[in-house]
Phi, psi and omega in degrees: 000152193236093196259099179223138169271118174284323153199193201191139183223099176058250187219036151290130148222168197241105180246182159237141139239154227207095183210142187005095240301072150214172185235157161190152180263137195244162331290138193244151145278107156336067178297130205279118146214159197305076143032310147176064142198127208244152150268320174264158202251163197280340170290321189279346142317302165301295177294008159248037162098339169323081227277300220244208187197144145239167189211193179230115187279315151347266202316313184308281204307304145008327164266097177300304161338292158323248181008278190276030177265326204273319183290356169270283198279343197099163188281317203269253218331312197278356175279332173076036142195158206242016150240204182334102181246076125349093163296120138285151168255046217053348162314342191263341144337297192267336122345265176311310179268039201354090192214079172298356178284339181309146192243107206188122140229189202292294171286020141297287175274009156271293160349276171358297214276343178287307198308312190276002158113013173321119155326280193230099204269167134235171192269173169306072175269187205234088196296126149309112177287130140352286197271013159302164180256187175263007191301290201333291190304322175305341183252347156320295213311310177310317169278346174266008181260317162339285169300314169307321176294326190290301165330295162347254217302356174259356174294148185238355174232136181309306190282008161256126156270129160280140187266143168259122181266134149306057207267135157194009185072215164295313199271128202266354174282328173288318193296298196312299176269068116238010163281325197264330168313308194269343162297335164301353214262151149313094160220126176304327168228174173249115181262125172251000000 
């Protein structure tokens, strides 16, 4: 991935990144969509400006059918556009239903996301809740700086930049050391 700043206004800036030989202009939005049932379709999107994509890797694997059509054809052929894609891995799942029960780990759907051609995958991280206490939130924060260092040594493609997720919730004490932790770390962006 290729990261340049195009101009700067005050403390404004206008940047690109550049990954496997596509483009979007930063800062952009991720329009979030369903894996496969879209009202707008991920082409018609593109053609009303769309740079990037987000997805759910999760909701793919998860379908066995779904699964192995994106793992025959690819993410991008089978979404039918050709920028930027962005993977989630079931954390927001498990975020939302609080359900640590999903059959789901870390070196599955990360694998997953490398394999069907994910842009920009993330990892299996530990969402920090609103309504966490702050033991609680440290130890999201802690597992998931974890899982990111695990995430390293497992990787097998050059051409996913990985998002490193950021955490702490309320606690800005927490925000700060899982920032200054995932910045020690490889990840083409720090998402907060």
């Amino acid at each position: 991935m290729k990261f340049e700043i195009l101009d700067v206004d005050a403390l404004a800036r206008l940047g690109q990144i550049k990954l496997n030989n596509k483009e979007m202009i930063t800062p952009n939005l991720f329009p979030v969509i369903h894996p496969s049932k879209n009202i707008i379709s991920p082409s018609d999107l593109k053609k009303i400006g769309a740079q990037c994509l987000f997805t759910n890797a999760y909701i793919i694997y998860k379908n066995e059918k779904l699964r192995e059509k994106v793992l025959h054809l690819g993410l991008h052929e089978y979404l039918n556009y050709d920028g930027i894609i962005a993977t989630d891995s079931g954390a927001f799942q498990q975020y939302m239903y609080n359900d640590d029960s999903l059959d789901i780990n870390a070196d599955s759907i990360e694998k997953f996301q490398e394999n069907i051609g994910s842009d920009f995958p993330v990892i299996l991280d530990i969402p920090v809740q609103l309504e966490d206490d702050y033991e609680i939130a440290k130890s999201k924060v802690f597992t998931t700086i974890q899982r990111a260092k695990d995430n390293i040594s497992r990787r097998t493609r050059s051409d996913c930049s990985w998002f490193g997720p950021i955490h702490g919730g309320k606690h800005l004490e927490l925000i700060k050391e899982s920032s200054f932790e995932m910045s020690k770390l490889d990840f083409g962006v720090y998402a907060i």
